[in-house]
C-alpha positions as CSV (number, residue, x, y, z in Angstrom):
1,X,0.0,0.0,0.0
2,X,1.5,3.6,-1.3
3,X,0.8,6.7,-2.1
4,X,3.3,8.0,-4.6
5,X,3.1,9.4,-8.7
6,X,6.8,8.6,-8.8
7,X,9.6,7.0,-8.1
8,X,7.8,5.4,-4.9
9,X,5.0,3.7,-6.2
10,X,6.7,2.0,-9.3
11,X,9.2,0.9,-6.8
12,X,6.8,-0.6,-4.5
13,X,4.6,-2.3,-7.1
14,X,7.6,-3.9,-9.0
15,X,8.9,-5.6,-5.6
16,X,5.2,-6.5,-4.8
17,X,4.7,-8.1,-8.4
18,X,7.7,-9.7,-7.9
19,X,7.3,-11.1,-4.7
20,X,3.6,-12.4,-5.9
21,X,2.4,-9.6,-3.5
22,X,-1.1,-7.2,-4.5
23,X,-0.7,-4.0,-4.3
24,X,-2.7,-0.5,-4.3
25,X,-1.2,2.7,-5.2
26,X,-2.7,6.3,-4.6
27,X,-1.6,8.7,-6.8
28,X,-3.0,12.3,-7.9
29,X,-5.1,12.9,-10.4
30,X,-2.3,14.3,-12.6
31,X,0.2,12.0,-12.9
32,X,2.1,11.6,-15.9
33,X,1.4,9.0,-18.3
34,X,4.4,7.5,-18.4
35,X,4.2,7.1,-14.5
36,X,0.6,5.5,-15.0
37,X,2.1,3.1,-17.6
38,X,4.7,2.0,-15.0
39,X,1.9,1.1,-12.2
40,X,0.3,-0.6,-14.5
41,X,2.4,-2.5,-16.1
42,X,3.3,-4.2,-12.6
43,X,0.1,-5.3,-11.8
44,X,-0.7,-2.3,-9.5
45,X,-4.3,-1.3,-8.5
46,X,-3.8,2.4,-9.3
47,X,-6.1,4.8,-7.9
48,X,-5.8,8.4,-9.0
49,X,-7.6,10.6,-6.2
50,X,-7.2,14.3,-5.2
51,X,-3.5,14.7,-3.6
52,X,-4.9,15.8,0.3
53,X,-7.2,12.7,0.4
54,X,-4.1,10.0,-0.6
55,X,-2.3,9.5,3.2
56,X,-6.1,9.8,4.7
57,X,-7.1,7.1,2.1
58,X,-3.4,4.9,2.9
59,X,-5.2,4.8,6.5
60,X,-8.5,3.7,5.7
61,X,-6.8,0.7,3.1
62,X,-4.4,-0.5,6.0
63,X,-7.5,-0.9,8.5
64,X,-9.8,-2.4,6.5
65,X,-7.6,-4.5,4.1
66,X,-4.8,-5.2,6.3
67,X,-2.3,-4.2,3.9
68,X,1.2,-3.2,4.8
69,X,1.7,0.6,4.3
70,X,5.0,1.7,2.5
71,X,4.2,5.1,2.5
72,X,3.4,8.1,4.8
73,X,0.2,8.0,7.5
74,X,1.3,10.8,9.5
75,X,0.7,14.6,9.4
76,X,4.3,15.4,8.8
77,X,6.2,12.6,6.8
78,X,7.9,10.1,8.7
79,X,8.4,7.3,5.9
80,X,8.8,3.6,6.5
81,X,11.3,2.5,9.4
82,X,13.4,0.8,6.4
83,X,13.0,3.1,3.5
84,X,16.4,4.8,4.5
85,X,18.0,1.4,4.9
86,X,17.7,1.5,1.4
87,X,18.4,4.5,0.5
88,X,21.9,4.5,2.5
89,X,23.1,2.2,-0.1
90,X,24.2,4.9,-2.6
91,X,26.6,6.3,-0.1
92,X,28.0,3.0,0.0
93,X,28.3,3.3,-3.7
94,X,29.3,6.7,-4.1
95,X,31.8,5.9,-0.7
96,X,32.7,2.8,-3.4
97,X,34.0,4.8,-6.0
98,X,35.1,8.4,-5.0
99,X,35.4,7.9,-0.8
100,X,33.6,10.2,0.9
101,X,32.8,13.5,-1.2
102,X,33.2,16.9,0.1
103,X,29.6,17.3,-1.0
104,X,26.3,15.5,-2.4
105,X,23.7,17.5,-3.5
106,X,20.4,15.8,-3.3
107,X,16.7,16.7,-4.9
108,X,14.5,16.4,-2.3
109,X,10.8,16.2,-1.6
110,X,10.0,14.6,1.6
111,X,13.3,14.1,2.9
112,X,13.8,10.4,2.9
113,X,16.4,10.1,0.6
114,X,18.7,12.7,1.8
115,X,18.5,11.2,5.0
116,X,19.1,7.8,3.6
117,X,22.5,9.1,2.1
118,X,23.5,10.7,4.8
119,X,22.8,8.2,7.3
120,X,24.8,5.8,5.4
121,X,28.1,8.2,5.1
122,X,27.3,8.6,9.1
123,X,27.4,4.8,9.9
124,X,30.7,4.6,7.5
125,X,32.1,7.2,10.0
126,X,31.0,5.5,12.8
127,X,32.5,1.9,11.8
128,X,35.9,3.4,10.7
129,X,35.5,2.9,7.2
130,X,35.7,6.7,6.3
131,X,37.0,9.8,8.1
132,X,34.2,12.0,7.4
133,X,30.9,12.8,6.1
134,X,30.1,15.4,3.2
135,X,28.0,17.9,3.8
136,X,24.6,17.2,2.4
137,X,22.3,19.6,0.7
138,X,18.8,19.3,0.1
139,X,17.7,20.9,-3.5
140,X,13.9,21.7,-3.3
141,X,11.6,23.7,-5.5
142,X,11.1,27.4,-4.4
143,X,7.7,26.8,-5.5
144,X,7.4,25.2,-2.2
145,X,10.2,24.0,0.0
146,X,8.4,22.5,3.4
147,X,12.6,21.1,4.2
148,X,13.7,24.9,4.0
149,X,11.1,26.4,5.8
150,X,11.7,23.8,8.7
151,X,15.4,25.4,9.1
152,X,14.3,28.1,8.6
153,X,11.8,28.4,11.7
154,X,14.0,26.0,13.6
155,X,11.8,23.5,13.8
156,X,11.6,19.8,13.2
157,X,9.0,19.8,10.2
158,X,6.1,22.3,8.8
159,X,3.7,22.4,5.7
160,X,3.8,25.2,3.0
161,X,1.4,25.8,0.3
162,X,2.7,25.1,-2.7
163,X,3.0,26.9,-6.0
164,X,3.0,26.1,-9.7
165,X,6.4,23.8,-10.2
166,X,6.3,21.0,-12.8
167,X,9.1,19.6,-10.5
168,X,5.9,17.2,-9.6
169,X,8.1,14.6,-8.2
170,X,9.7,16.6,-5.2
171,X,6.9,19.4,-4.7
172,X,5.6,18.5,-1.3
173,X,3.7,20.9,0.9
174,X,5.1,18.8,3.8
175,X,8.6,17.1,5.0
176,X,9.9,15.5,7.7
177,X,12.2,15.6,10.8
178,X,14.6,13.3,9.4
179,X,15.6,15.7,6.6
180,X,16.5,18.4,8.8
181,X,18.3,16.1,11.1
182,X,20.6,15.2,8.2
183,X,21.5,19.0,7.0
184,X,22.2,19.8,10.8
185,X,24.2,17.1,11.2
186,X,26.1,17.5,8.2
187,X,26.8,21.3,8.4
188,X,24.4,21.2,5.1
189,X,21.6,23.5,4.1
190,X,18.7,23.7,2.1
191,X,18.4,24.9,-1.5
192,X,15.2,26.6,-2.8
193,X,15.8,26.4,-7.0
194,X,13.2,27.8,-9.7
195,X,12.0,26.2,-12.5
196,X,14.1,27.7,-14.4
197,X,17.4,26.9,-12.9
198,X,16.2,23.1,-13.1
199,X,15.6,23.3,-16.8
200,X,19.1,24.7,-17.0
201,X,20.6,21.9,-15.2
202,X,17.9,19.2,-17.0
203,X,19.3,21.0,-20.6
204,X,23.6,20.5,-19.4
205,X,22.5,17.1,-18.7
206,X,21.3,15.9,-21.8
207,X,24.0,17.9,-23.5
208,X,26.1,15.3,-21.1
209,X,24.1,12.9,-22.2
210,X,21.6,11.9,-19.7
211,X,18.4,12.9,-20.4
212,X,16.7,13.2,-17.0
213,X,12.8,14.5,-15.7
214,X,13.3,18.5,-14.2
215,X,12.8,16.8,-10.2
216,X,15.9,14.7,-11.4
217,X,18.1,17.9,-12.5
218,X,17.5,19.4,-8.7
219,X,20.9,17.9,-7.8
220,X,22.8,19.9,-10.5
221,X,21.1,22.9,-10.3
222,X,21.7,23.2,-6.6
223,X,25.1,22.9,-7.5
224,X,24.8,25.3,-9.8
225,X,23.3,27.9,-7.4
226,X,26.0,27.3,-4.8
227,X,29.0,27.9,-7.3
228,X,32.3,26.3,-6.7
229,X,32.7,23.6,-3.8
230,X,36.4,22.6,-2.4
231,X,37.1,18.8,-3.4
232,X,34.8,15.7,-5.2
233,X,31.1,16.8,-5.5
234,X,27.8,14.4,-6.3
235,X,24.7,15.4,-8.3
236,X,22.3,12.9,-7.3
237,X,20.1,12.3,-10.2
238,X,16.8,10.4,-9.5
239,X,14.7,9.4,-12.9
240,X,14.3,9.4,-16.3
241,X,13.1,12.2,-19.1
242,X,10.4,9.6,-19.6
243,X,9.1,10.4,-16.8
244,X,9.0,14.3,-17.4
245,X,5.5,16.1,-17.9
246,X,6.7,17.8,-20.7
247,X,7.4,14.0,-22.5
248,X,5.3,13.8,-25.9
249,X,4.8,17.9,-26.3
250,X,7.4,18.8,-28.7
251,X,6.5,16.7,-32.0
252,X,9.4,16.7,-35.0
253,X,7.8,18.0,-38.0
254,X,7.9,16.1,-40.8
255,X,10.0,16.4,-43.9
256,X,10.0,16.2,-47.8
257,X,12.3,13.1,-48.3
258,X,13.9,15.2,-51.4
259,X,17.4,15.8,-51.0
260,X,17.2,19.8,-51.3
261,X,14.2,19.5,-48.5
262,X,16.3,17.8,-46.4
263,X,19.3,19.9,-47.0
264,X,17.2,22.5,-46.0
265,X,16.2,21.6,-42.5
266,X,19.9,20.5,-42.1
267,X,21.1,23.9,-42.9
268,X,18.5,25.2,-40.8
269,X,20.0,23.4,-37.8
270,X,23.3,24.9,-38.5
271,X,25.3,21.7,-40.5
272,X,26.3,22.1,-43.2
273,X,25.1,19.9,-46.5
């Protein structure tokens, strides 16, 4: 049981489907096709509903179905006890193959997964495998930013109302206390990036060669904002362009197959024919 039109749900119904489990997912009414595609092709009962009624609707499936909830049922998010237990893994990746960074830039919604990477740099401290922990920075939407207002008030966690984004996959009006812990405990901060600034970063990506959605490009663009760091830096990037709203707007026209049409666009596009 999940609410999620991400990252979350496909995850959950692909490890349900393959463990023979059922599985339900709340998501909102706008999720993008290619998220609806992934739900469904894993067997998932999918049930778009308004975004406030999804955790409600979590509680009312876990009492009366007895499934096991994988998602939020709390006013602030807490996530599931073993969420960052996954999560943690990529430091041990990252830790893998550069040590530990000077700094990992992470897009960020609820929180979980910058807690998860931190925690795992933290417990690499603790065992002796590393001497230190980067500093771990939480790239949000300005749109909304619940993680950013927390610090900002000093507080554990808060809600904000938030504004037009098509960052969909990290624009939560709410975050949790987790995510602060991690900045404070890393000498981090929080990162409040326009849409803009995250097309910016999605367009050096591709040009990189990884095409990734605008919630994925968060990372970079946080870097981007904070300008040069001192040693190794990560850009956590977190999905695909397929799963971007923007997928399937921008059709190729088409063209004459005569050479001189062609030629045409070619020139047109700035090489030469």
């Amino acid at each position: 049981m999940v609410a999620s039109s991400g990252n979350h749900g496909a995850a959950a119904a692909a490890y349900a489907a393959r463990a023979g489990l059922r599985c339900v997912v709340f998501t909102s009414t706008d999720t993008p096709p290619a998220v609806n595609a992934f739900l469904h092709a894993y067997g998932a009962v999918v049930l778009p509903v308004p975004i406030d009624h999804r955790w409600p609707l979590v509680r009312k499936v876990v009492e009366h179905c007895g499934l096991h909830p994988v998602s939020n049922l709390t006013a602030t998010h807490t996530g599931h006890a073993y969420g960052a237990e996954g999560y943690k893994t990529i430091a041990y990746e990252i830790h893998a193959e550069l040590g530990a960074p000077a700094a990992v830039f992470v897009p960020t919604g609820y929180g979980e997964l910058l807690y998860g990477v931190w925690k795992g740099f933290a417990e690499l401290q603790r065992l002796g495998v590393t001497d230190s922990v980067p500093r771990i920075f939480a790239c949000e939407p300005a749109a909304g930013g619940p993680l950013a207002a927390a610090v900002r008030a000093g507080v554990p966690a808060t809600t904000v109302r938030v504004g037009d984004t098509d960052a969909y996959g990290i624009d939560c009006s709410v975050g949790g206390y987790r995510g602060v812990v991690a900045l404070r405990a890393s000498d981090g901060r929080p990162l409040l990036l326009t849409d803009n600034e995250m097309r910016a970063a999605q367009r050096e990506l591709a040009a990189a060669g990884l095409w990734v959605e605008l919630s994925a490009a968060a990372g970079l663009a946080g870097l981007r904002q904070v300008g040069e760091v001192e040693g190794p830096v990560v850009c956590v990037s977190t999905s695909s362009g397929f799963k971007d709203v923007s997928v399937g707007t921008r059709i190729s026209e088409p063209v004459d197959p005569e050479w001189e049409q062609v030629r045409r666009r070619l020139r047109a596009a700035g090489i030469d024919a």
